[in-house]
Every structure is written in structure tokens, then in C-alpha cells.
C-alpha positions in Angstrom: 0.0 0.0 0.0 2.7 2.5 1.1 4.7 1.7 -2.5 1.5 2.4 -4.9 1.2 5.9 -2.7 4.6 6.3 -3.1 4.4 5.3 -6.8 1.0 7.4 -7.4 2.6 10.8 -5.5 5.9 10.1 -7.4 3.4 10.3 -11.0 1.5 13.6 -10.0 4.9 14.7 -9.5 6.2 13.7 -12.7 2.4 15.4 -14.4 3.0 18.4 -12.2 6.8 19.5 -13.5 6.0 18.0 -16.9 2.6 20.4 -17.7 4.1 23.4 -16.0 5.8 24.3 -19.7 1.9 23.8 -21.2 -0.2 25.8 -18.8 -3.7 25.0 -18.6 -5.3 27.7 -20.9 -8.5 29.8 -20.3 -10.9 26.9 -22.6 -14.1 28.9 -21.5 -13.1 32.6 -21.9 -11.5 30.8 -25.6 -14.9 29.4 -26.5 -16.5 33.1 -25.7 -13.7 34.4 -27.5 -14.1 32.3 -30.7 -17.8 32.5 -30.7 -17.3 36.4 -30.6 -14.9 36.3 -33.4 -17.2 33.8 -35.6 -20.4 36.2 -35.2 -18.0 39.1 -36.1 -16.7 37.8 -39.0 -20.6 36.9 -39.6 -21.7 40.5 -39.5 -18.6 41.7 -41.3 -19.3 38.8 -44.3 -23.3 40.3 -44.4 -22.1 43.8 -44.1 -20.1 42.7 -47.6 -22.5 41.3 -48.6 -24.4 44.2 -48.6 -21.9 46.3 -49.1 -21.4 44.1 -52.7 -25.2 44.3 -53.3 -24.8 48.4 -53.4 -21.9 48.3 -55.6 -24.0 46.0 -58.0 -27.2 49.1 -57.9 -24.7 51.5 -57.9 -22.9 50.6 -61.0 -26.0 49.9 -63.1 -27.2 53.1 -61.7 -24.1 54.5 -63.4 -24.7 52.1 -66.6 -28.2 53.9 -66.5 -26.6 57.5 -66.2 -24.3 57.4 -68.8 -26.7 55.9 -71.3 -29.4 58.4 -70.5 -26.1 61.1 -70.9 -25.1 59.0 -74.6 -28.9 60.0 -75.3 -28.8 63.6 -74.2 -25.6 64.1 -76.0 -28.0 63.0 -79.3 -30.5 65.1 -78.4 -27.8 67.9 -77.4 -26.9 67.3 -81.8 -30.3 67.8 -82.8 -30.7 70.9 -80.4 -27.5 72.2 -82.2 -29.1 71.4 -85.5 -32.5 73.1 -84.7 -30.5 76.3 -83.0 -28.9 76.5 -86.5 -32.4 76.0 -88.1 -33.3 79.2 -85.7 -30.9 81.0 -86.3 -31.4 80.6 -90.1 -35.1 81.9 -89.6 -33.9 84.6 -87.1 -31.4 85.9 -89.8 -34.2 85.5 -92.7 -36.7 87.6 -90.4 -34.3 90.0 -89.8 -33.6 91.1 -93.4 -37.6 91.2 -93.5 -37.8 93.4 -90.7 -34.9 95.0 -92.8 -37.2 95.1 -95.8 -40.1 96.3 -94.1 -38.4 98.9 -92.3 -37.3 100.5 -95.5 -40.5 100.0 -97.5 -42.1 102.0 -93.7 -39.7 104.4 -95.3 -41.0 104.7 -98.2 -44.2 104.6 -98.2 -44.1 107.2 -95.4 -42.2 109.2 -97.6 -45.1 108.6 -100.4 -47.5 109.1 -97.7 -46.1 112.7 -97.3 -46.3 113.4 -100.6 -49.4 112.1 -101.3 -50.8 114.4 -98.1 -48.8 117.6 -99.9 -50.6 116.9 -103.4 -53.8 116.3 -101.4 -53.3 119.5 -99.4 -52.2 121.6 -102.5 -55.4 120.2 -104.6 -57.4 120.7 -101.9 -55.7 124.5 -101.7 -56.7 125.0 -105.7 -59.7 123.8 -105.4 -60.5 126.5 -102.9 -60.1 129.1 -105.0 -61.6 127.5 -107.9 -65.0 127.2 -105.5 -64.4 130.9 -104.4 -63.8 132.1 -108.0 -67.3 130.3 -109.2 -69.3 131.3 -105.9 -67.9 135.0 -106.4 -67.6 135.6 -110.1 -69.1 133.4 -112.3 -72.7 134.3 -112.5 -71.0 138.4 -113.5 -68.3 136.5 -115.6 -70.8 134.5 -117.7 -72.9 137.9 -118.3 -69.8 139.7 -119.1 -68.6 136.9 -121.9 -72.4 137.0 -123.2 -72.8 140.7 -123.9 -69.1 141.3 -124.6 -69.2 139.1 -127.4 -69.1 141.1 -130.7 -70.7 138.5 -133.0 -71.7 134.5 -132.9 -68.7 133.4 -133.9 -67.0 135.7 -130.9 -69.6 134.5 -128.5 -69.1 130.7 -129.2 -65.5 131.0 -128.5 -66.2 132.5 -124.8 -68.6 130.0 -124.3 -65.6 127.3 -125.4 -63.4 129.1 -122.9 -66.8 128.8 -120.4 -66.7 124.7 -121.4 -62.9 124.6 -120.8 -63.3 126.0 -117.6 -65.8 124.3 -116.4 -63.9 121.1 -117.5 -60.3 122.4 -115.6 -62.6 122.8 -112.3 -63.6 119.2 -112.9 -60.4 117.7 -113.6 -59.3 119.8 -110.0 -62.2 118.2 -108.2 -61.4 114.8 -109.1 -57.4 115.2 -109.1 -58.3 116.0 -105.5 -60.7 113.2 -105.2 -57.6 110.9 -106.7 -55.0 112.3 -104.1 -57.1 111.8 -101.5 -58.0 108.2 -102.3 -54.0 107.8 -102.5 -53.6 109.3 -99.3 -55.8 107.0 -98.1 -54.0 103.8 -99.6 -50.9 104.7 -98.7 -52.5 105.3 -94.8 -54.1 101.5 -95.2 -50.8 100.0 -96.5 -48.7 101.7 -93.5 -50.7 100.4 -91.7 -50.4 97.2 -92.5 -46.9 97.0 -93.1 -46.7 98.6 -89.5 -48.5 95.7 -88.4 -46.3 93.1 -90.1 -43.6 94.7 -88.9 -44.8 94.3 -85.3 -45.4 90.1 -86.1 -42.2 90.1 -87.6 -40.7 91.5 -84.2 -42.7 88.9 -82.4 -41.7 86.2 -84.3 -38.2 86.9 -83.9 -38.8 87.5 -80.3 -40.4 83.8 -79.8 -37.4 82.7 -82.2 -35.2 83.4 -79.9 -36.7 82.3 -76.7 -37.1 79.2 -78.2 -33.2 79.4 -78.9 -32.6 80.1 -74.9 -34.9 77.7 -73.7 -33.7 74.9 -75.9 -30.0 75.6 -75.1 -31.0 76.0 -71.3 -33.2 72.6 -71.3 -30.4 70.2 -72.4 -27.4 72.3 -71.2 -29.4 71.6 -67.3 -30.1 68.4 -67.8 -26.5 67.3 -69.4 -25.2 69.0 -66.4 -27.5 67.3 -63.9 -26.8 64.3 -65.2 -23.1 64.5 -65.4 -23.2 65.4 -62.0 -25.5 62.4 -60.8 -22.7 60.4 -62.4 -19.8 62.2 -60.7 -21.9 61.5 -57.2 -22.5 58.0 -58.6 -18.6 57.4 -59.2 -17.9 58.4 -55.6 -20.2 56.6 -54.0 -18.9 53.5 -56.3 -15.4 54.3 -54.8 -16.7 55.0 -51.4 -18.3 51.5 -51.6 -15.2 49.8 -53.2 -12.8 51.0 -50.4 -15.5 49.6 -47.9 -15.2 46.1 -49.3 -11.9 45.9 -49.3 -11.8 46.9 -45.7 -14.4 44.6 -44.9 -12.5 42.2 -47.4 -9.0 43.2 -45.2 -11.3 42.2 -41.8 -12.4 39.4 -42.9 -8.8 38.3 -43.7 -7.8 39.2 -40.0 -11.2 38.0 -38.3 -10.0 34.2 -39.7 -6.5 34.6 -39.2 -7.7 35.4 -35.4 -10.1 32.3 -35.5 -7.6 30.1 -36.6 -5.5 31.1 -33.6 -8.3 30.7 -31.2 -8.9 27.6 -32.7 -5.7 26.6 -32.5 -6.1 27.5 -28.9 -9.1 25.6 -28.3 -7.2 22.3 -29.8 -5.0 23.1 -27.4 -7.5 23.2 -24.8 -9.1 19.7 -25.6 -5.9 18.4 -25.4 -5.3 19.5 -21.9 -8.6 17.7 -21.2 -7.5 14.7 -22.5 -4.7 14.8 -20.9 -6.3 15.4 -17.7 -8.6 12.3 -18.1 -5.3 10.2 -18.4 -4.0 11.7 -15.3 -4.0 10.5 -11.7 -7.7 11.4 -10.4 -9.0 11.8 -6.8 -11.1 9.6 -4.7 -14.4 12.2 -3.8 -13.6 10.9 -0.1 -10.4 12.4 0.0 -11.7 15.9 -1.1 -12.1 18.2 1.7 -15.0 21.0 0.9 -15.0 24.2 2.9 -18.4 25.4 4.4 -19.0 28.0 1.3 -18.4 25.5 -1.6 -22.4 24.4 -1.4 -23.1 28.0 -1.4 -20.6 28.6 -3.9 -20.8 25.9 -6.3 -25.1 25.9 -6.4 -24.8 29.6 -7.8 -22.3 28.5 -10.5 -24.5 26.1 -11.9 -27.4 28.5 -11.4 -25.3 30.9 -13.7 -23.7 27.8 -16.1 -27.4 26.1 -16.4 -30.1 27.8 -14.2 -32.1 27.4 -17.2 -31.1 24.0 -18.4 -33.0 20.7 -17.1 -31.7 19.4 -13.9 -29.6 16.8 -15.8 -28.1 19.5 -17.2 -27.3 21.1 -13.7 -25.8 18.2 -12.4 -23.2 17.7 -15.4 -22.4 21.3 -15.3 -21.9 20.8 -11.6 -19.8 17.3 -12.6 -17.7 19.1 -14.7 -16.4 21.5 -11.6 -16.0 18.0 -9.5 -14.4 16.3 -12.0 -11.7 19.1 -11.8 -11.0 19.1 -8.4 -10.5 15.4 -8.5 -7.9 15.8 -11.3 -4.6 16.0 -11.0 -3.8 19.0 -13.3 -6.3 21.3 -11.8 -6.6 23.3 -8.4 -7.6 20.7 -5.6 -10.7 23.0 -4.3 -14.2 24.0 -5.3 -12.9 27.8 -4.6 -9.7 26.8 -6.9 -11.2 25.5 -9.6 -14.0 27.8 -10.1 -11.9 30.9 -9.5 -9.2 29.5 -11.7 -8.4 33.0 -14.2 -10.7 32.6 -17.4 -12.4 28.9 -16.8 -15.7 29.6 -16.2 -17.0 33.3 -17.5 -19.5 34.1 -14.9 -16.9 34.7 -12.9 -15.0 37.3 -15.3 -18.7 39.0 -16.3 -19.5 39.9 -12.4 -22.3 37.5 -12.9 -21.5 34.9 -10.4 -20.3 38.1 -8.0 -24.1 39.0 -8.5 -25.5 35.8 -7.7 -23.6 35.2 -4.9 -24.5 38.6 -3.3 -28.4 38.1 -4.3 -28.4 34.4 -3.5 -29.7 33.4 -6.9 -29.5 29.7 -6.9 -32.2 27.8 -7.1 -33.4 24.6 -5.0 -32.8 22.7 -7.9 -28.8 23.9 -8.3 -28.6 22.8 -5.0 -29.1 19.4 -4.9 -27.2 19.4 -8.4 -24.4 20.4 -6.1 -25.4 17.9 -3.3 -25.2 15.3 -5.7 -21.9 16.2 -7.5 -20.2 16.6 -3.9 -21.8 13.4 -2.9 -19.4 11.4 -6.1 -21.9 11.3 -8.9 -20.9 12.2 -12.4 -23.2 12.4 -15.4 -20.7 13.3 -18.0 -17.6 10.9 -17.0 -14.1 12.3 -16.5 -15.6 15.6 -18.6 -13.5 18.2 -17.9 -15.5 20.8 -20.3 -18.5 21.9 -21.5 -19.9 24.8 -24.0 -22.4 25.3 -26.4 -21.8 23.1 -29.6 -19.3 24.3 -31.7 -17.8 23.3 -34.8 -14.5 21.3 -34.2 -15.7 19.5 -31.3 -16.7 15.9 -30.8 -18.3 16.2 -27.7 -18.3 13.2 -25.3 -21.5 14.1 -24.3 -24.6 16.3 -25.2 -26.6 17.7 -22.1 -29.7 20.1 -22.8 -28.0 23.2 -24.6 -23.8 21.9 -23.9 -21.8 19.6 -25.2 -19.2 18.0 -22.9 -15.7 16.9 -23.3 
């Protein structure tokens, strides 16, 4: 009996000095750690995604823009064509207005002299109606009995006839310049009025010619300048995906290491369920480790069944009873980084508030009393990727 002590104390010894160059690594704060970094790299792949989704609307925005700019640049042709067109019939109504300004010119000019013939007519005729009224009643008398024969007196009365006739020819020359005046009055007129459409035309000529330049000139611009906007925001989104593309790269380069880690970590178990192991009679508890350990499950699996409580629980027993772990409940479960209600505050909380149900009690009653559901289980988490678990308990997997 005393050589297989001897032999068993002389093999923790040998376990002890030969693990101290592997220390036991943090395996629950490195499956928090690697789930953290898996759901990152989740969020940054989506945000990619998306971010790749944009780029896709974005460039056949851009696509869209420069065709509808390829189009405006057609139309921008034909506007150039139909300003030339307009500027054609601007130059053509401008030599009318040309025209029409000198024919004004002259027809006011004929207008004036129709007015001084009219006037001067009128002025003859005047005296022609003041020589009759006044004269011609004495005047015919006088030719009658002045007239020394037939012959004599025929001739007056010619002279009478070819008066007569002049007064006539006075009367209607005025008639005829005043009928000219008139005319020439109507066709001022009208060419006055033409001349004013003309001016209008060529007005609304070249309104046309400032609207059209102003209606494709604005919308070339606008558009040029939604594809400018466009382009940045392509290049905004391109430098985003290649630093999402750049995190990614670093997010699995830093799940590989925790990984790595966590391989690590399994291997410790293993190695710790080939080590030398504990009798549960020779572990002495202190008077807080009920306390202690019942609010540890509560935290691990207060909402697990109670199978799951007392494999949670196991798993602390199991490594006090091992070799290559801290001897104690207190030990074990304050061990830096094995169990993360302890790092959160959370345990800290349930202990102060007594949390622990009945239930997580006699999980710990049983687990102090020997029993193991989960074997020499030195681990649990949530399933994982990686990790064949030994057993799966409710929402863990142990190992």
C-alpha cells in the first residue's frame, strides 16, 4: 500500500513539472472568445455582402446615367441642329424686318407726298370754288354781252366749257389724291403691323433658342453630375469592401489562432482524463463551496433541465478530482478565465443576491456526494464546430 502511494505521488509529480511548460489555458473565456470572433466575422461577411449588393445598384445606376447622358448628347446634336435652323429663320426675319423697315420708309415718304398733293389740290380747289361762288354768275354775263358777233360769243362760251372742264379735272385730281392718301395710310398700316409680327416672331425665335440651349445644357449637367456623385459613391463602396474584405482576412486569421487555442484546450482535457484522479472521499470542501458551487451552476445552467445542472456541476467536481487542476471547489472555479460568470461579475451577483435555485442545489449535493453524469468531462460549452463532444446535455456539449 505505502509503495503504490509512493508510486501514485511520485506520478503527479512527474504530471505536475511535466505540464508546467503547457499551462492549462483559459478553454471557457477561448470558446466566448471564438464564438465572438465567428459572429463578427458573420456581420462583417453580411455587411459585404451588402456592401457588394450596393456596388451591383450602384454601378447599373451609373450604366443607367451614362446611357441616358449617350442620349442627351443625341439630343444635345439635334438641339444644335435646330438652334442652326433658328438662327437661319432669325437671320431671314431679320432682313424682312430690314425690308419692311425701308419699304415704312418709303411709303411714309409717299404718304407725305401724297398728303402735300392732297393739301395743294385741296388748296386749288378752294379758290376754284371761291372764283365760281364769287364771279361766275358776273363772268358769264360779261362773256355773253361782250361778245361782238356768234362766232366771238361761241368762243367765250368754249373758254366757259374749258373752264368748267379744268374745275372738274381739279375736283377729281383731288378726289384721286385723296383716295391715294388714303392707300398709302391703309398700307402703312399694314406693313406697321407686319412689322410688329415680324418682331414677335423673332422674339419667340429666340426664346425658343434660350430655352432649348437652357433645357439640355441643365439636364447634361444634372446628369453628369449624378454620375460624378454615382462614381464616388462607387469608390466609397469599393474602399468599404476591401476593408471589410482586409477584416475578414484578420477575423480568420484570429479564428484560426483561437482555434488553434481551443485544440490546445481539448488536449489538456485529455490529458487530464489520463491523469491520476482523486477519490471524492479524499476531497475536503470548505463550508462556502455548497453555497458557492449551487450559484455557479445557477449561472452555467439555471435554465437547463436538472440533468443539465448536475453535469455542469460534474464538470467543476471532476476538476477538483484531477490532478492538473486546483484541488478546491474555490480553486477550480476561480481559476483565471475557466468559467465566464466569474469574469462578467455574474457569479459576483448571484452570490451577493443568492440566486441559486433549489434545484442547483441538490445538483451540487449530488456532484459533492461522487456522482458524475458526463464521465471524466472536464468541459462543456455550447456546440461548436471542431468538437466531438463526449457528451450532449440540454443546450452543452461536454468533453
Amino acid at each position: 500500500m505505502k509503495g503504490r502511494r509512493i508510486t501514485v505521488v511520485a506520478l503527479a509529480l512527474v504530471l505536475l513539472f511535466g505540464l508546467t511548460a503547457v499551462p492549462v489555458q483559459a478553454t471557457e473565456e477561448t470558446r466566448r472568445q471564438l464564438e465572438q470572433a465567428e459572429e463578427e466575422k458573420k456581420d462583417t461577411e453580411s455587411a459585404l455582402e451588402g456592401t457588394k449588393e450596393d456596388l451591383n445598384t450602384l454601378n447599373e445606376q451609373k450604366d443607367s446615367l451614362e446611357g441616358a447622358l449617350t442620349t442627351l448628347n443625341t439630343e444635345l446634336s439635334q438641339v444644335s441642329n435646330n438652334l442652326s435652323d433658328l438662327e437661319d429663320k432669325i437671320a431671314a426675319k431679320e432682313s424682312e424686318i430690314e425690308t419692311m423697315n425701308a419699304n415704312i420708309e418709303q411709303v411714309q415718304s409717299e404718304l407725305e407726298e401724297a398728303i402735300r398733293l392732297k393739301d395743294e389740290q385741296y388748296a386749288t380747289m378752294k379758290k376754284q370754288i371761291r372764283f365760281m361762288y364769287e364771279k361766275s354768275d358776273y363772268l358769264y354775263l360779261e362773256l355773253f354781252f361782250s361778245a361782238g358777233s356768234f362766232s366771238d360769243f361761241l368762243n367765250k362760251n368754249n373758254y366757259i366749257e374749258q373752264l368748267s372742264s379744268y374745275q372738274q379735272k381739279v375736283l377729281q385730281d383731288y378726289k384721286d389724291a385723296q383716295k391715294k392718301m388714303e392707300e398709302k395710310e391703309a398700307e402703312l398700316e399694314l406693313d406697321m403691323a407686319q412689322l410688329e409680327a415680324d418682331k414677335k416672331e423673332l422674339d419667340d425665335y429666340k426664346i425658343q433658342v434660350v430655352a432649348e440651349q437652357n433645357r439640355v445644357s441643365g439636364l447634361v449637367s444634372k446628369t453628369s453630375q449624378s454620375i460624378d456623385a454615382t462614381a464616388g459613391q462607387i469608390s466609397a463602396a469599393e474602399a468599404q469592401a476591401l476593408a471589410y474584405e482586409q477584416q475578414i482576412k484578420e477575423q480568420e486569421e484570429n479564428i484560426s489562432v483561437l482555434r488553434e487555442k481551443l485544440a490546445e484546450e481539448i488536449r489538456m482535457a485529455e490529458l487530464a482524463a489520463q491523469s491520476s484522479w482523486r477519490d471524492i472521499s479524499e476531497v475536503s470542501f470548505a463550508d462556502g463551496d455548497r453555497y458557492l458551487l449551487a450559484n455557479l451552476i445557477y449561472c452555467e445552467a439555471g435554465g437547463e433541465p436538472y440533468v443539465g445542472q448536475v453535469a455542469v456541476g460534474s464538470v467543476v467536481m471532476n476538476r477538483v478530482l484531477s490532478s492538473v487542476y486546483p484541488d478546491t471547489v474555490t480553486g477550480v472555479i476561480y481559476q483565471s478565465g475557466q468559467f465566464s460568470p466569474v469574469a462578467s461579475g455574474r457569479l459576483a451577483l448571484a452570490l451577493a443576491e443568492g440566486r441559486a435555485t433549489a434545484s442547483c442545489y441538490q445538483a451540487a449535493d449530488e456532484v459533492m456526494s461522487g456522482t458524475t453524469t458526463v464521465g471524466n468531462c472536464v468541459y462543456f460549452r455550447t456546440p461548436i464546430d471542431g468538437v466531438t463532444p463526449k457528451y450532449t446535455i440540454g443546450g452543452h456539449i461536454f468533453y
